[in-house]
N, C-alpha and C positions, 0 to 999 in steps of 0.2 A: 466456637467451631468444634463442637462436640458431635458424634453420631459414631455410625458404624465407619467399615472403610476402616485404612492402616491405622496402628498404633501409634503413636511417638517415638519409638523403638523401630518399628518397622520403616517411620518416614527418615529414620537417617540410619544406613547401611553402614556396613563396617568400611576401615579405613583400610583392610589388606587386601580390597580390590583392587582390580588393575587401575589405573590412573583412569581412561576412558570410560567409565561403570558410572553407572547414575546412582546415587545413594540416597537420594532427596528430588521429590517434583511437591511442588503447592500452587496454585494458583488465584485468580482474586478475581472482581471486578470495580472496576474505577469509573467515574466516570467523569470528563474532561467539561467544563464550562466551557461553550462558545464565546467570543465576541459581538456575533451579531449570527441571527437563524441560518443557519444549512436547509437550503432550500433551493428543489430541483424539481423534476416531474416528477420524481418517484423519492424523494424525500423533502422532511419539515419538523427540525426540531434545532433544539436550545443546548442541545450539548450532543459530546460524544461516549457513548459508552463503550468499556474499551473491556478485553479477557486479556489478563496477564498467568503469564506461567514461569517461574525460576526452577531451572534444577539447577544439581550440583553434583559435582562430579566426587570422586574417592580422591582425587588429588584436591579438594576442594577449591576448586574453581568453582565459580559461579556461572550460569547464563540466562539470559532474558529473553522474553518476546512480548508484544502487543499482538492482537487481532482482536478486528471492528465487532460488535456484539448487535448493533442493532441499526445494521447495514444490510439484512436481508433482503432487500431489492436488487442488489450485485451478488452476496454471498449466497443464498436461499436457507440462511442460515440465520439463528435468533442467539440472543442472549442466552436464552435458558436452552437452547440445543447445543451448542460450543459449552455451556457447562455442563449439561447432564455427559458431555462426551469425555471430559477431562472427571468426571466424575465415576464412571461408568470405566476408566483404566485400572490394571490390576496394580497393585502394591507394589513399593519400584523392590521388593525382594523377590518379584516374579519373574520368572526368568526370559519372560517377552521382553524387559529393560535388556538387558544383554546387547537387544541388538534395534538400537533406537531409529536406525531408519528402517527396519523393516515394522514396526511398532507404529511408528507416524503415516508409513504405505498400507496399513489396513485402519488405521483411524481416516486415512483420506476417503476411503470409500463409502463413510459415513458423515465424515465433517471435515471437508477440508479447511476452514476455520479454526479446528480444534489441530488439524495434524501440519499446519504450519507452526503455530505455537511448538509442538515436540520440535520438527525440524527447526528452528530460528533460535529455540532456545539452547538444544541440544552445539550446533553450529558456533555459537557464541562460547560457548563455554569450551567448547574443544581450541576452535580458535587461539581466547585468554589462554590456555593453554601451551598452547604451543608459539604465542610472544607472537602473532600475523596477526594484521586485521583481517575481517571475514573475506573481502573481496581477495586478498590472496591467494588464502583458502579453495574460493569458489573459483579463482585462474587454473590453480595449481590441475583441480578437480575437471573442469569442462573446458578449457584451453581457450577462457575468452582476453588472454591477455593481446592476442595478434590484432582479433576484430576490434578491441578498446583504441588500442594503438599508445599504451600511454600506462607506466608503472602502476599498479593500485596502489591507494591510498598518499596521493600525490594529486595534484589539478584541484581545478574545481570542477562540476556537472551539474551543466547547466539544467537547469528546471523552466519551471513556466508558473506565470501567475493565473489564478482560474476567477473569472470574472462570472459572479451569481446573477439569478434575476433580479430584474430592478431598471428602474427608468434608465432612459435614453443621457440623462445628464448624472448619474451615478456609474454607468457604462463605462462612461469619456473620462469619471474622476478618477477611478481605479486603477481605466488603463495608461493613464497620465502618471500616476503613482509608480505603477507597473514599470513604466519605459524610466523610468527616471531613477529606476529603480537599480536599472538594470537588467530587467528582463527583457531576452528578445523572442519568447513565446508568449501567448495570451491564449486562453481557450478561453470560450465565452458561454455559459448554459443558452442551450435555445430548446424549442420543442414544443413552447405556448403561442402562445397569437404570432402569429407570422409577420405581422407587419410593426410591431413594436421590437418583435427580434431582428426585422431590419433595420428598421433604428437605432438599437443599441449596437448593433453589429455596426453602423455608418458614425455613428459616435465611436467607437473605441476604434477602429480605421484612422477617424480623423486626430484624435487627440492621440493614439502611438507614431503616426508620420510628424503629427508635431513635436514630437519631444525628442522622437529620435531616428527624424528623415525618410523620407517614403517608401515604404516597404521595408526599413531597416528590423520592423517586432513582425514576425510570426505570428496568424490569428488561426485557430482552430475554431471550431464551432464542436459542441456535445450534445445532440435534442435527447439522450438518452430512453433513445425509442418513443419521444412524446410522439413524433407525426404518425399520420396514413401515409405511402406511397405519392397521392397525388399530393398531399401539402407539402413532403420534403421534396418531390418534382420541382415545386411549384415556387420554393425557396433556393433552391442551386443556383439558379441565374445570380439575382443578387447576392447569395454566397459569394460568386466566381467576379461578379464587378470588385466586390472589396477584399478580392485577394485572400479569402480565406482557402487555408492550405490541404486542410480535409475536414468533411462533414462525418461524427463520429455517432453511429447507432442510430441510423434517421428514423430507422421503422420501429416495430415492437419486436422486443427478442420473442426466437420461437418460430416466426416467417421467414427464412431466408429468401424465400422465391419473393418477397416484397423488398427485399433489402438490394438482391441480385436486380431485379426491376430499376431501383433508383439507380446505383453502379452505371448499368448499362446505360442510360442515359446522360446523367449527371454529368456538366462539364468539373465537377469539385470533385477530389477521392473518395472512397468514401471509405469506413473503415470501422472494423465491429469491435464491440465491449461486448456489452452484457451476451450476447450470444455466442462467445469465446471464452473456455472456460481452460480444457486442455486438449492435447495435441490432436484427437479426434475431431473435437470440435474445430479443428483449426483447418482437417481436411475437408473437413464439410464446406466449409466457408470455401476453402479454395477450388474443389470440384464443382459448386455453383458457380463459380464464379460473382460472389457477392460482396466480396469487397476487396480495395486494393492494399490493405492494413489491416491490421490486428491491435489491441489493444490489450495487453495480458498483463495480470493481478496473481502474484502470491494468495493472495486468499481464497481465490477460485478455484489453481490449481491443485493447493494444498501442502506441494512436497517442494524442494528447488529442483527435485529430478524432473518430476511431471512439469514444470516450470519450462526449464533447459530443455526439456522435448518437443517442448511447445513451441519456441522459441528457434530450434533447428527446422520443425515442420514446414512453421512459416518462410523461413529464411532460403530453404531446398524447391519451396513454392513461389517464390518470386514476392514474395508477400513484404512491404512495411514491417516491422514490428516498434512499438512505443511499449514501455512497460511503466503500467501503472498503478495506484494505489487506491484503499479506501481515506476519506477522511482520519487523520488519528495523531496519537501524540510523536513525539518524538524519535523514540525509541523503533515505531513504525518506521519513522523516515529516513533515517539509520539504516532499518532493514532493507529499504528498496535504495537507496543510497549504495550501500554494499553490490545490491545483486546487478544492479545497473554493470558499476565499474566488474564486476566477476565477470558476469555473461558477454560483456561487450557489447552493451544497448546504447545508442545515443539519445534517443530520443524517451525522455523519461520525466514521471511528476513524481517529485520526490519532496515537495515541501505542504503536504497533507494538515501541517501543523501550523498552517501560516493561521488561520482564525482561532485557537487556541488560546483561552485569556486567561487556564491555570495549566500545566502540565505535566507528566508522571517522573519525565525526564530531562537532562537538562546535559549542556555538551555541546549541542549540533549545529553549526554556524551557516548564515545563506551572507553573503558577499556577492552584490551585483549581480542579483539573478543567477547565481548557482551556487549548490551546497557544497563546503568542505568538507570532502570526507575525512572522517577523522586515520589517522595514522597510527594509532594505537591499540592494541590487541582485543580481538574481538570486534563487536558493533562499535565500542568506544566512546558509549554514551553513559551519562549518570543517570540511576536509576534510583528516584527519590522515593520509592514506598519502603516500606517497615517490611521483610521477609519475614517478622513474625505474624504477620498480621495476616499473611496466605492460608488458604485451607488446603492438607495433605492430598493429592492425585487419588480418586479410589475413595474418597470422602464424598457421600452425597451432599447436596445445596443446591437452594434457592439462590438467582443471583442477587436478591436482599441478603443472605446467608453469610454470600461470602464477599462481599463490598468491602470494597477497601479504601479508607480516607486518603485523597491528599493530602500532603503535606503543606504546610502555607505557613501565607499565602507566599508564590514565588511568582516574581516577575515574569511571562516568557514575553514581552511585545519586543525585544532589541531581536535583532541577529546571532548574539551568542548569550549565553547563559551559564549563571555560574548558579549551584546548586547549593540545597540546605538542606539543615535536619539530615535525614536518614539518609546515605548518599552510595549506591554501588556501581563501578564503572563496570559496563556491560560492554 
């Protein structure tokens, strides 16, 4: 991890800064082995690749973040753009560190990818600092403790299992697992052949009322923009017979006037992803009138403010809001874990890491269909990579460059996980 970019001297600041002062940023890429392929209309692959970032503070705290590297289909962003971005930041002796959320609000306007990483990292470490978990924190800061209704870092929150493509008797296994599981949400990918996405959708119907009573599991549907207009039309019906509760991103982002088309017909809600990014986009959606939900991503919007704005737009607009995730490890689902309980969202996918068969971090418990948050300062997870092993903020790389091994092999298939080797609670 040689090249230009700060010194070793420069990547750790002195200790007679104020406590809050970043003295240290590096970052890595990892990448997470699957279980079995991540496979939708707009992705197909074998693992996840993940950008990790730790600073540290002059009080030496430490903080952490993941965000997804080669999820560009939701992000518009790549591996090697989220690095050349944390790449491409000045030396934390520049006195743009000073002031890390204005620092992270002008990286968003280039990678919001990369300026979540500052904000989640930063966040985290201020948190461990001051003895709150993050969701505290994030009450204290946007006042979602009323809308939550319920102490942070307390309960559990509930999540949803996400049922992939795949036959009509893999459907039914899943969501049999699902229900039995504990979960009373199911989202199901749909967006290819319409009529085997009825069948799987009539199979996981049938085997969730069996395991856990009629109507008792929640079904969403996501074609993530695979249809045209007339084929998500032409799928609502049988949508609306098996009770699914909203059909999310039926059109191709980019057309609202096709998305608004389906809405206004559609007996199912309908409700945007990929075409919601932040709060402009969220008026857009709503002065169409194209959907009756939203579906908003930390990694779209970039910052938790532009987040929080997002999230009041829709809320002032009569709009649903669900806050959601990309696929990723742990320490992600931590992060949307947190902002869930902060912001006051109910409805939320926070278990990103369920197909996960090695992972960066370890901590994060799911109990019967929803995540414990943890109660411990900061995100609260264990963060099993080597911090020597990161390349300094302001250092150029390849993300071959700056790869970072996991540690192993550790167990993640249980519910809770207990960590090894290199271990820092984040």
């Amino acid at each position: 991890m040689s090249g230009g970019g700060q010194t070793a001297a420069e990547a750790v600041r002195g200790t007679d800064r104020p406590a809050g002062t970043v003295r240290a940023a590096a970052y890595g890429v990892v990448a997470l082995p699957l279980r079995r392929r991540l496979k939708h209309t707009t992705a197909d692959t074998d693992r996840l690749v993940q950008v990790v970032l730790r600073l540290v503070l002059s009080d030496g705290r430490a903080g952490w973040a993941e965000t997804r590297g080669n999820g560009a289909y939701a992000t518009h962003h790549t591996t090697e753009s989220i690095v050349a971005a944390l790449a491409a930041l000045p030396a934390v002796t520049d006195p743009a560190w000073d002031d890390p959320a204005a620092l992270a609000a002008s990286v968003a306007r280039r990678c919001p990818p990369a300026a979540m990483l500052l904000d989640v990292a930063y966040r985290d470490a201020v948190a461990r600092g001051r003895g709150v978990p993050l969701a505290v924190a994030l009450r204290a800061e946007y006042g979602g403790a009323a809308a939550a209704g319920r102490p942070a870092g307390t309960g559990p929150l509930p999540t949803h299992a996400a049922i992939p493509f795949g036959t009509p008797k893999e459907a039914a296994e899943l969501t049999a697992v699902a229900a039995a599981s504990g979960f009373r949400r199911v989202k199901i990918r749909v967006g290819g052949d319409p009529v085997l996405d009825s069948a799987r959708i009539a199979a996981a119907r049938t085997a969730a009322d069996r395991v856990s009573g009629p109507g008792a599991v929640v079904l969403a549907a996501d074609a993530n923009g695979g249809w045209d207009p007339d084929t998500a039309l032409a799928a609502t019906p049988w949508l609306a017979r098996y009770g699914v509760a909203w059909l999310e991103q039926p059109t191709v982002p980019g057309d609202l006037a096709a998305m608004a088309r389906v809405r206004a017909e559609s007996p199912v809600p309908v409700w945007a992803d990929e075409d919601v990014r932040d709060a402009a986009d969220v008026r857009k959606v709503a002065a169409l009138g194209a959907a009756d939900g939203v579906h908003l991503k930390l990694e779209k919007a970039g910052t938790v403010a532009a987040l929080a704005e997002a999230v009041d737009v829709a809320r002032e607009r009569g709009l649903d809001v669900a806050l959601g995730q990309m696929d990723c490890g742990r320490l992600g689902c931590a992060t949307t874990a947190h902002l869930a309980a902060g912001l006051g969202l109910a409805v939320a996918e926070l278990w990103g890491c369920a197909n996960v068969d090695r992972d960066l971090a370890a901590g994060l418990e799911l109990l019967d269909g929803a995540v414990r948050l943890p109660d411990t300062p900061g995100l609260g997870v264990e963060v099993l990579l080597d911090p020597a092993r990161l390349t300094p903020v302001g250092r150029p790389g390849t993300p071959e460059a700056v790869s970072v091994p996991l540690p192993g092999p550790v167990a993640t298939h249980g519910a809770a996980d207990r960590p090894a080797r290199h271990k820092e609670r984040s």
